[in-house]
Each structure stands twice: as structure tokens, then as C-alpha cells.
C-alpha positions as CSV (number, residue, x, y, z in Angstrom):
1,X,-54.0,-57.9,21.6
2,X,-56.6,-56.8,18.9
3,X,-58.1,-58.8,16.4
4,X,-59.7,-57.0,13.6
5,X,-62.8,-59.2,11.9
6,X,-63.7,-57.8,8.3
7,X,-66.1,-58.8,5.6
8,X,-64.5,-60.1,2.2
9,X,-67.0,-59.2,-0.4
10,X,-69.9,-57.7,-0.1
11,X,-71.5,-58.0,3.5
12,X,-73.7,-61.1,4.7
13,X,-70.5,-62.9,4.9
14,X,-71.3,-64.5,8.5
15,X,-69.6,-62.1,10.2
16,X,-72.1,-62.1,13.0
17,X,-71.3,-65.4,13.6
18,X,-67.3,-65.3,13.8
19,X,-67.1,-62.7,16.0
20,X,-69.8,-64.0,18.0
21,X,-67.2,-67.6,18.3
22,X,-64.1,-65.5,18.3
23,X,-65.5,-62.9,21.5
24,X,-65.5,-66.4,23.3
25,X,-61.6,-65.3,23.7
26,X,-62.5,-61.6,23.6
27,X,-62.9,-59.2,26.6
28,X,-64.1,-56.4,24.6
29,X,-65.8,-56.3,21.2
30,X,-65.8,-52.7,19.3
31,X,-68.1,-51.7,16.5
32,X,-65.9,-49.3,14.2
33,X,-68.0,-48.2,11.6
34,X,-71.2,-48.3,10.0
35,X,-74.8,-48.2,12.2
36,X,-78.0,-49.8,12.2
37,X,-77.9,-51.0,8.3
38,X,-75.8,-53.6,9.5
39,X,-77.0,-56.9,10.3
40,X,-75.4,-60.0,12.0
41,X,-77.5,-62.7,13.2
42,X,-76.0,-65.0,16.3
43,X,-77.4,-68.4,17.0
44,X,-76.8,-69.3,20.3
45,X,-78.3,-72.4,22.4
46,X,-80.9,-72.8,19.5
47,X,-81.5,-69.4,20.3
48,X,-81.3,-66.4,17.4
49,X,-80.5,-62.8,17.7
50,X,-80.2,-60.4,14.9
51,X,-78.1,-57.2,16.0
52,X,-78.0,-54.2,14.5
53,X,-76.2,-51.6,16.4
54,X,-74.7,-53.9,19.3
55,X,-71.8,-56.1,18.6
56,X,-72.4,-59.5,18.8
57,X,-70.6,-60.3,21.5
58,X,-73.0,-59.2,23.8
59,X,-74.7,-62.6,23.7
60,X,-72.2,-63.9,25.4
61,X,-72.0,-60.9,28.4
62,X,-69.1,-59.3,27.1
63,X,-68.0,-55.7,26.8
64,X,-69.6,-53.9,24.2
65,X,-68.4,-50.5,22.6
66,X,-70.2,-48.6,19.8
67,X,-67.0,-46.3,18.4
68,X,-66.8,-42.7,16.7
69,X,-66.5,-44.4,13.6
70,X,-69.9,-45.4,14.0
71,X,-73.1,-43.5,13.5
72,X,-76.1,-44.1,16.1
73,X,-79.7,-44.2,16.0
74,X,-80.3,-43.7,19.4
75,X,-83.9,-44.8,19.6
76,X,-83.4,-48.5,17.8
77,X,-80.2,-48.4,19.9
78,X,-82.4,-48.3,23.1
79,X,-85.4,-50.4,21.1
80,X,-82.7,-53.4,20.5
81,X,-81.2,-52.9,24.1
82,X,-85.1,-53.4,25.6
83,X,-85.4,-56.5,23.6
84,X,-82.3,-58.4,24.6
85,X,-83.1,-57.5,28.3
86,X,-86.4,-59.1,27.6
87,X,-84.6,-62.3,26.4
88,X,-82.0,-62.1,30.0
89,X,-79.8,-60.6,28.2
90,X,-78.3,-57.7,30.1
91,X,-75.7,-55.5,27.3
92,X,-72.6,-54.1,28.9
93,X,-72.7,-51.5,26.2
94,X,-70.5,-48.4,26.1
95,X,-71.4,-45.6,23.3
96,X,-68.6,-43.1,22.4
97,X,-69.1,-39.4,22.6
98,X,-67.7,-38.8,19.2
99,X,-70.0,-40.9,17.6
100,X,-72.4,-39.2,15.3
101,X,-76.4,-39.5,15.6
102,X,-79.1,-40.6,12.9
103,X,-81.7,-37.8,13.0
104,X,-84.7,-38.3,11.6
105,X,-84.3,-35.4,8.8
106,X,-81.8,-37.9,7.8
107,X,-83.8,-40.8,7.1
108,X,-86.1,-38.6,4.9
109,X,-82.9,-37.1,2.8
110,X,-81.9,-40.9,2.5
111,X,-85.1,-42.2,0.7
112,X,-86.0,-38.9,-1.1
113,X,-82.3,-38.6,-2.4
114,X,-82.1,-42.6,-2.9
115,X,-85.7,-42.3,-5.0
116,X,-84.2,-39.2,-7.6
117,X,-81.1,-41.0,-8.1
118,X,-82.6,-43.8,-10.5
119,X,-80.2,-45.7,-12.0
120,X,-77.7,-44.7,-9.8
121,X,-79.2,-45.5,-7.2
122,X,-77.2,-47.6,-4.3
123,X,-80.0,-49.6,-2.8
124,X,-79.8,-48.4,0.5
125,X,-81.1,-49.6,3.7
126,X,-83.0,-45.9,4.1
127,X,-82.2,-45.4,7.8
128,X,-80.3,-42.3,7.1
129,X,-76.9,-43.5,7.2
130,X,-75.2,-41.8,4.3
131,X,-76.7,-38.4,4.6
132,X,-75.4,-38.7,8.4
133,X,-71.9,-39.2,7.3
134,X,-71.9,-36.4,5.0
135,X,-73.4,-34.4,8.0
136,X,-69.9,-35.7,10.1
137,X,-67.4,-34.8,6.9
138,X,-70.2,-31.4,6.5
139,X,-69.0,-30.5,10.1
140,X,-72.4,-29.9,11.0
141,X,-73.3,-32.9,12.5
142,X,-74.7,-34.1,15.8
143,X,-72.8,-36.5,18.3
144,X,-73.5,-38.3,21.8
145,X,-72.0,-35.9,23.4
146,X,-74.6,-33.3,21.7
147,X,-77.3,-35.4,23.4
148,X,-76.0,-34.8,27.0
149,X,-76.0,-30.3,26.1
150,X,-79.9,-29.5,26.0
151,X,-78.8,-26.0,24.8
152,X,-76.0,-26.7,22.5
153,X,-78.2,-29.6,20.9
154,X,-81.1,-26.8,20.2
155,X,-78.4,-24.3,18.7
156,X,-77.2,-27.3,16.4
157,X,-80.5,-27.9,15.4
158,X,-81.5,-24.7,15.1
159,X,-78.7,-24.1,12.3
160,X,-79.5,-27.4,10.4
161,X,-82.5,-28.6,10.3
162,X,-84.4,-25.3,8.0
163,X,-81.1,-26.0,5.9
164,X,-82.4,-30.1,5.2
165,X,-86.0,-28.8,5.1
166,X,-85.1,-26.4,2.5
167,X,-83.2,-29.1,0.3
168,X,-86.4,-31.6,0.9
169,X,-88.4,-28.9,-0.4
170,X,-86.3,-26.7,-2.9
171,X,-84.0,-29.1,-4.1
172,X,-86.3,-32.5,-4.5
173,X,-89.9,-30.7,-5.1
174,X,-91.1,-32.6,-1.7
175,X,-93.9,-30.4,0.3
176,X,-92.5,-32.2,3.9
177,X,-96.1,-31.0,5.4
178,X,-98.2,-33.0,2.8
179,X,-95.6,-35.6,2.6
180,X,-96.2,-36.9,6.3
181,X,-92.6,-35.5,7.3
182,X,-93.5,-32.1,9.2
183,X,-92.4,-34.2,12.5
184,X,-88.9,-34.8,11.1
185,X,-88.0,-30.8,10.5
186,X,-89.4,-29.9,14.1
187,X,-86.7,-28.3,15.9
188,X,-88.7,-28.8,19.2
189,X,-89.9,-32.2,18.5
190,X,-86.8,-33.7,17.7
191,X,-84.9,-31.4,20.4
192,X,-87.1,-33.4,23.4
193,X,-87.3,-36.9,21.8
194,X,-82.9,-36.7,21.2
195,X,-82.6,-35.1,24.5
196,X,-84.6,-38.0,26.5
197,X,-82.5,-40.1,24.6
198,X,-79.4,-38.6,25.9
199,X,-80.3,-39.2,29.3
200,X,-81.2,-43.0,29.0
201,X,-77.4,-42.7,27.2
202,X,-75.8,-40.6,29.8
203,X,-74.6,-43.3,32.1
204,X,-72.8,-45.3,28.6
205,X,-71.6,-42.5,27.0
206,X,-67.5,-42.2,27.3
207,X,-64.2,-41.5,25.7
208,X,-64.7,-44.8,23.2
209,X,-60.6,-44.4,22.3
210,X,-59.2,-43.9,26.2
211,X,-61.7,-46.5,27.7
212,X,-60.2,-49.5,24.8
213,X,-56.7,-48.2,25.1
214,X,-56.4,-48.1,28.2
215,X,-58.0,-51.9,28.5
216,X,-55.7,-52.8,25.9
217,X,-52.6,-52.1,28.2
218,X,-54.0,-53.6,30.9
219,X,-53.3,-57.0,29.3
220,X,-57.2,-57.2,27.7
221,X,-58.3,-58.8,24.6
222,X,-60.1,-56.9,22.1
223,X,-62.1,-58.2,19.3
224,X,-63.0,-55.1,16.5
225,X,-65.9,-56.1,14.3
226,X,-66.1,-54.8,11.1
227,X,-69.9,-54.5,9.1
228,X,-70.9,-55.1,5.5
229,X,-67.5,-55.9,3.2
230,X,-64.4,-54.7,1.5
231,X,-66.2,-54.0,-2.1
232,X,-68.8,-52.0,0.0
233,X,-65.9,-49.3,1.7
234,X,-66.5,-46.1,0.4
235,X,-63.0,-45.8,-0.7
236,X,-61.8,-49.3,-1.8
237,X,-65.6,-50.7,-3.0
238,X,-68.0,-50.4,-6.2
239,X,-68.4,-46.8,-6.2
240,X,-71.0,-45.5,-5.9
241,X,-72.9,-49.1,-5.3
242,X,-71.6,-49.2,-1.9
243,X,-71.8,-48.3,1.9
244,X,-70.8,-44.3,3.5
245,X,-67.9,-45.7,5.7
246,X,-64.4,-47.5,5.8
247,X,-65.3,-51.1,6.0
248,X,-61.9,-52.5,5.8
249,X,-59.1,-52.7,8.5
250,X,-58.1,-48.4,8.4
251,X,-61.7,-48.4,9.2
252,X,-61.1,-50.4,12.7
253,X,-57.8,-47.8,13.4
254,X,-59.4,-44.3,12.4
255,X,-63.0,-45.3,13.7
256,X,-62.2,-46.5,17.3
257,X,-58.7,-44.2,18.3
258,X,-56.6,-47.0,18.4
259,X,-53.4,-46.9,16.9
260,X,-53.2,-49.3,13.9
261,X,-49.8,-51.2,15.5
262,X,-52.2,-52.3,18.1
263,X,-54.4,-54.4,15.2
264,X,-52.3,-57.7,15.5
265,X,-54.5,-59.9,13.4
266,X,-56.9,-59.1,10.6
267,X,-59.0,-61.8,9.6
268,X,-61.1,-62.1,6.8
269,X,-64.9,-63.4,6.3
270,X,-66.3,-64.8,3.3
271,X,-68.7,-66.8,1.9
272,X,-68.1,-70.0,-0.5
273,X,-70.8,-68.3,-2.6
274,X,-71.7,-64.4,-3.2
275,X,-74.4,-62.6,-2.0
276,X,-75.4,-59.4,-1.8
277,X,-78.5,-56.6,-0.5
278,X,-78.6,-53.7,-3.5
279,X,-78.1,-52.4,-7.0
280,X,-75.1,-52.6,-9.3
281,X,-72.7,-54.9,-11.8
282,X,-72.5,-58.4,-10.2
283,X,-70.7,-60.8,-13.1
284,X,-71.5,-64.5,-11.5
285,X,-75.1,-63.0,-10.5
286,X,-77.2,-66.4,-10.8
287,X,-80.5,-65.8,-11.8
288,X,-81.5,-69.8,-12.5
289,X,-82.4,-72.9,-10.5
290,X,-79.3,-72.6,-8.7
291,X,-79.4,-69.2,-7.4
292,X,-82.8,-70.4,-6.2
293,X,-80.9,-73.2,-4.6
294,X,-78.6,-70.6,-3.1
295,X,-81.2,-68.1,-1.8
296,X,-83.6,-71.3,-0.4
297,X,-80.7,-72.9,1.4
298,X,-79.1,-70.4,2.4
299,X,-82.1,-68.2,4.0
300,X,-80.2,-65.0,2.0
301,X,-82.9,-62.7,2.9
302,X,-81.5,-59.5,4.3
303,X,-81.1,-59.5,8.1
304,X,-82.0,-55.9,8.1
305,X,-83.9,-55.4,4.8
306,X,-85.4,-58.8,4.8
307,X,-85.3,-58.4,0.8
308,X,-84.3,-61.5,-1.1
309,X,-80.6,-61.4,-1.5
310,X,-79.2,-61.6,-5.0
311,X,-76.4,-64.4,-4.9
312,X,-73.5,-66.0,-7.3
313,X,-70.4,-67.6,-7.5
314,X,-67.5,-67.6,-5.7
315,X,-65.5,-64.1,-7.2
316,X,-62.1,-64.3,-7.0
317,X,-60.7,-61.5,-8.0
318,X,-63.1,-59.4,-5.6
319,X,-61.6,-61.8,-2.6
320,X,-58.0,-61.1,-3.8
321,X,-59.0,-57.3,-4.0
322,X,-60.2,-57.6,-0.2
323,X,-56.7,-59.3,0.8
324,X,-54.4,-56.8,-0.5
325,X,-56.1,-53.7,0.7
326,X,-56.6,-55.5,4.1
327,X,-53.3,-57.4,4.4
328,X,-55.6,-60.5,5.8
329,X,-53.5,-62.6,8.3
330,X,-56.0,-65.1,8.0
331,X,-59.5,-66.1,6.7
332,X,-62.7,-67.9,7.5
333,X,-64.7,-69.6,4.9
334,X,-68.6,-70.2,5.7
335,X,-71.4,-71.9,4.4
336,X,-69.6,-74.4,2.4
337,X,-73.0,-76.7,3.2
338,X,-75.3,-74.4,1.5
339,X,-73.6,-75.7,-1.8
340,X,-74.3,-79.6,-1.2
341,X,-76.3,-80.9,-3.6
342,X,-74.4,-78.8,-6.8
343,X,-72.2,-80.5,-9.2
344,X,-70.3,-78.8,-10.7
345,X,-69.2,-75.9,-7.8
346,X,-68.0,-73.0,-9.7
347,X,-65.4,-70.3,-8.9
348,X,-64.7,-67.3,-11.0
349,X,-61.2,-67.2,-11.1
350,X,-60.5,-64.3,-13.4
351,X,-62.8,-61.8,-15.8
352,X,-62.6,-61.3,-19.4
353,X,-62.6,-58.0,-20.8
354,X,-62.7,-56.8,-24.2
355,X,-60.5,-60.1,-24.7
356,X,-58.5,-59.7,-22.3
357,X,-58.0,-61.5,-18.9
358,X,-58.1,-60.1,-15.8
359,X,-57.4,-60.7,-12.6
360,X,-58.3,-57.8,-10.7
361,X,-61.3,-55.7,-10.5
362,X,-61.9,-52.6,-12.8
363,X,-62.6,-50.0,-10.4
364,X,-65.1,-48.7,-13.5
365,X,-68.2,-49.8,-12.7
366,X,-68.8,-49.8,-16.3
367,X,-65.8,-52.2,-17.0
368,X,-67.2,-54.4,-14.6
369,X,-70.6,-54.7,-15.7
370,X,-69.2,-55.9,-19.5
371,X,-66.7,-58.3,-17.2
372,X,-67.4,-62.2,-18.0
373,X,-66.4,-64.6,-15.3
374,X,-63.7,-67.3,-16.1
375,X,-64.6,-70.3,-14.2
376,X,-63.1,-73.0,-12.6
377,X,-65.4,-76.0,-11.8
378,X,-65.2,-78.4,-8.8
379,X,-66.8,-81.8,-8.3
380,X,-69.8,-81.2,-5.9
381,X,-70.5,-83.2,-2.6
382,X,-74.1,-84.2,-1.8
383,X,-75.5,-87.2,1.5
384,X,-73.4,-84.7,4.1
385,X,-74.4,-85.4,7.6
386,X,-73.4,-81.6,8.7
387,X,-74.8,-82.0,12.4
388,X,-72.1,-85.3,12.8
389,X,-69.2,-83.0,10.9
390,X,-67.1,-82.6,13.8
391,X,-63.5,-81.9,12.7
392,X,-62.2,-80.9,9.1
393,X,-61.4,-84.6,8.0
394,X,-65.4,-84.8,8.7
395,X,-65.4,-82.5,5.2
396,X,-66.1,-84.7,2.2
397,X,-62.8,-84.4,0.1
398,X,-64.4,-83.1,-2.7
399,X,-65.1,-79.8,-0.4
400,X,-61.7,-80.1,0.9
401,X,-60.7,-79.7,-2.5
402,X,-62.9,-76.8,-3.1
403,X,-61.7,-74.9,0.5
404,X,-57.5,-75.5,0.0
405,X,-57.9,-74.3,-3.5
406,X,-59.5,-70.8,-2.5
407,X,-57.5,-70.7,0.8
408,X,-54.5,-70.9,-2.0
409,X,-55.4,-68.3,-4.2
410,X,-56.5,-66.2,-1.7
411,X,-52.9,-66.4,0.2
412,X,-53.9,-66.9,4.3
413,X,-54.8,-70.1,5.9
414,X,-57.9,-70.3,6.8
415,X,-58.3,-70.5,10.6
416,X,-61.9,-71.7,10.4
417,X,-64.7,-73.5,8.3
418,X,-68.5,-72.8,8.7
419,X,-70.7,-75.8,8.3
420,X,-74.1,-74.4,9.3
421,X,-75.5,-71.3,11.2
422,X,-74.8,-72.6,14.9
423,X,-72.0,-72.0,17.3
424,X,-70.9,-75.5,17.2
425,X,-71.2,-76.1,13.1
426,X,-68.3,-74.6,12.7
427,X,-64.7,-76.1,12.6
428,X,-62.1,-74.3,14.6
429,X,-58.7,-74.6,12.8
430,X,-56.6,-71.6,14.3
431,X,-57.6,-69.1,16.9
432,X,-56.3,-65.5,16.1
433,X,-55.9,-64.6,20.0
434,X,-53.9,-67.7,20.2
435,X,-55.7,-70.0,22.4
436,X,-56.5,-73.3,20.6
């Protein structure tokens, strides 16, 4: 059976978290898109990881697989690898051949390209991710399987990389000599380093879409975790204020091999408040004492940036948005305890523009800027004991109130409530592989 976790918003949904519980009744966990700009932080035994390339169900010893769909910095692959073997924690990691590589001309292109953009700019993560997806849809980009060919790697790089110094320099007016980056353009530098990465890889490196197939029909579990959110997918999100993959479900098909009749369940993550890492429109931004609430209690600092997170209310119509394009079978709401202590708790359940109401979001990122948020307002809850909350009846009825009314509007039952970063702060309702 697969299970298909996705983000409903804009990432740092707790994502991390859920698939972390979930992989409890997982025997593989797949990473389908995205790289190391992800982030998804696991707290275990009053232990905390932060992942970045490796899903989090490794914390638990499960099967690990990094799909095509992904993109792979091999050396903070290897670098977070090290460091969970440091804390006994021994990865069964499998990389897939198809998967394209991070190089570092691409990290250069990112934050040269990101810097001339100005207003426009997306507020990435700089590790190269975008301009290594345009190197895979380019067809001249470099995959694992590259990394195992000495000579074919050198040929590749031999053809591309005076073509990315020649856009540093021509293109962006960057000298890449005086500019500290004459290491990333060196065909023999990077040829060795990529190479001795390959063969630290060799014995992980496989056929991503036979290997989960194949345990598929043997009767296995799989659990696909999906990075960032919905409104950050390249083809569904705020264009162009958004991320270089397919975040949402089609993203877990197309990025992994696996036929999209296999993806039983699709649940989605979200937040009872918004947050967000980067630039663009966000119409129940709260720039006030209670975003400061919001950021403070809810540690939003970026797990991969570490930049404060900007945060608002509840959107609506960007959750309804993220249900219809993923067809969610079911939800999770989290962090309904970062919100104690507010009265009233708002929800934007619609957008006014140019006098008129709307329920859906503009996909003109002008439209959406000028978009003012119709709120509804809920009685708060404050005095919660969160460590003692052990079933939902635990849940002051006001936040009860608060969770049935998005679950409502956002048309699946939610299978689980988060009440605090922890395994155990968190109240199971419904578990998508079945098992209660």
C-alpha cells in the first residue's frame, strides 16, 4: 500500500513529524522531490534531528530511498549520513540512479541569479536547487549514475561547465576568479571531489522505481514523503514565489516510477497557523504582537535557513486550493497549542477583491497581493496542560471548535491532531495504512 504525505500551504507544516509517526507503520519511506532545501525536524526520545536529504524515517531504522524526482547534493548527503551514524544511527539509505546531482557551479548560478532578480526574487535556500532542475529539463544534467562513469562524468563536465562559467561571467558581469568561485568552474576539481563521491555512493546507488515496486508487490508498506507545500509546486503554487519541483501528489508518481493507482492515500499536512521561509504576497501576514507570539512559540525559524519565518492566519482558500489539486483523503492539523494564549483565533475564510468575494486563490500574484482576508474569529483557549492531553476529548472545546470547523471546510477528516513537537504530543485519530 502507499501512503503519500504532502504539505498544505507553504512548507514547515510538520511534515517531518507525521511521516516520522506514520513510518512507525511504514517499511519503506521515499523522498520524491525536492533536495537539501528541505527541512523536517524529528523529535524522538527527547532527542532532535533535522534532515535534509534523508527521509525521516530513518530515525526509526527504516528503509530509506532518495527518488529521481529528487536532486542530490552528494557531499551534505554523505555529511548528514556521518552525523546520524555519530548519534547510533545507522541509515538504510538507497539513492536512485536517475536522480540528478547539485554541482557546485550550481550553487553559484543560484545566488548570483537570485541576487539580479530583485523584486522578483523567490527567496531561495541558495544550494543550487533550481538551476539543477533546469540542468535536468536542459538535458544536460548530471545524475548518480554519472558519478559511478569517471570518463562519461569528465565529458559531461567538459561540455557544461565553460557554458555556466560563461553565463557567471558574460551574462551577470561576475569575474568567478576574483569572486572566490574559480574552484566551482574546475573541470578537474569538481571531476575528483564528484567522483570520490560516487564511490562512497556506489554500494546505494539502484533502480529507485524497480527496487519500490517490486517491494510494493511483495506485500510492503510504503510511506512517500512529500517536502515544502502545495502553493510552493512549480506548477500549482505562487509563481514564481515558489520551489523548482512538483510538491503535490503527481510529484510522488512521476518522481519515484510508481504508478499513481498504487498511491492509496494522500494525506495532507497543515498548520493551524501559516508560516512561511521567502518573498512574495502573503494576505494574513502578521506583522504585530501576535505574529511575535506565533514566531516565539512556535520556534518558526527555518530548519534549513534558520531565518525567522514570517507567519499568519489560518488561509483558507490556499488549504482548499491544496485539497482539490491533491484530492486529500485525509488531513493532519498541527500546532493547534502554539495558538493558546490568543483570543480571538482567526481564520481567513475567503478574500476580497476589487469588492468582490473570493474563495479561491488568484493565480496572479498581483491579484493576490491587493487580496484582503475575510475572517472568521474563534474563541481562544489558554491554562492547557499539553503534556497531560492524551486523547482528543483532552482538547479544550473551544479548540475542538476551531479543528471540526476547518476539518469541515477543508472536506477530509482529519486522522491526526498535533499538540506539541514530540512523538507522543500528538493524537492519533485514523491511521492511513489502517492499523489503529
Amino acid at each position: 500500500m502507499g501512503v503519500t504525505i504532502v504539505g498544505a500551504q507553504l512548507g514547515d507544516e510538520g511534515k517531518g513529524k507525521i511521516t516520522d509517526i506514520y513510518s512507525e507503520s511504514a517499511d519503506v519511506i521515499v523522498r520524491f522531490q525536492g533536495g537539501n532545501n528541505a527541512g523536517h525536524t524529528v523529535v524522538a526520545d527527547g532527542e532532535e534531528f533535522k534532515l535534509h536529504h534523508v527521509p525521516s524515517g530513518v530515525v526509526r531504522g527504516k528503509t530509506a530511498v532518495i527518488a529521481n524526482g529528487c536532486v542530490v547534493d552528494p557531499g551534505v548527503l554523505l555529511e548528514e549520513t556521518d552525523k546520524l551514524r555519530e548519534r547510533g544511527v545507522e541509515p538504510d539509505l538507497r539513492v536512485s540512479e536517475r536522480a540528478h546531482v547539485i554541482m557546485p557551479y550550481h550553487r553559484v548560478i543560484d545566488g548570483v541569479e537570485e541576487d539580479a532578480k530583485g523584486d522578483m526574487a523567490a527567496g531561495t535556500t541558495g544550494r543550487g536547487i533550481g538551476p539543477t532542475y533546469e540542468d535536468k529539463v536542459g538535458r544536460r544534467g548530471v545524475r548518480v549514475l554519472d558519478l559511478l562513469k569517471p570518463d562519461a562524468l569528465r565529458e559531461k563536465l567538459e561540455y557544461v561547465v565553460p557554458t555556466k562559467r560563461a553565463l557567471v561571467e558574460e551574462v551577470f558581469g561576475i569575474d568567478t576568479d576574483e569572486n572566490g568561485y574559480a574552484d566551482a568552474f574546475d573541470v578537474d576539481e569538481i571531476h575528483d571531489e564528484y567522483v570520490a563521491y560516487g564511490e562512497r555512493l556506489r554500494g546505494s546507488v539502484l533502480d529507485a522505481s524497480g527496487y519500490i515496486n517490486d517491494r510494493m508487490d511483495a506485500g510492503d508498506d510504503v510511506l512517500f514523503e512529500g517536502a515544502q507545500g502545495t502553493s510552493l509546486d512549480i506548477d500549482h503554487g505562487i509563481y514564481p514565489y515558489l520551489t523548482s519541483s512538483n510538491t503535490t501528489v503527481g510529484g510522488a508518481s512521476t518522481g519515484t516510477g510508481v504508478g499513481a493507482t498504487r498511491l492509496r492515500e494522500t494525506v495532507g499536512i497543515m498548520k493551524a497557523y501559516l508560516s512561511r521561509v521567502g518573498t512574495g504576497p502573503l494576505p494574513t501576514e502578521l506583522e504585530d504582537d501576535v505574529g511575535d507570539h506565533l514566531v516565539e512559540v512556535g520556534e518558526e525559524y527555518g530548519t534549513t535557513t534558520g531565518r525567522r519565518r514570517r507567519v499568519g492566519w489560518f488561509d483558507l482558500p490556499m488549504v482548499r486550493h491544496a485539497a482539490r489539486v491533491n484530492g486529500f483523503t485525509g488531513g493532519v492539523l498541527t500546532s493547534i497549542d502554539v495558538l493558546e494564549g490568543l483570543d480571538p483565533v482567526r481564520v481567513c475564510e475567503a478574500y476580497e477583491l476589487d469588492g468582490e468575494e473570493l474563495q479561491k486563490m488568484p493565480a496572479d500574484m498581483d491579484d493576490w497581493e491587493r487580496c484582503e482576508p475575510v475572517y472568521r474569529d474563534f474563541d481562544g483557549w489558554d491554562g492547557v496542560d499539553w503534556d497531560s492531553v492524551e486523547g482528543y476529548d483532552d482538547i479544550p472545546a473551544e479548540a475542538r471548535d476551531y479543528v471540526e470547523y476547518l476539518e469541515d471546510e477543508v472536506g477530509a477528516q482529519f486522522y491526526a491532531v498535533s499538540v506539541g513537537p514530540a512523538r507522543e504530543q500528538t493524537i492519533i485519530r485514523e491511521n492511513p495504512f489502517g492499523e489503529v
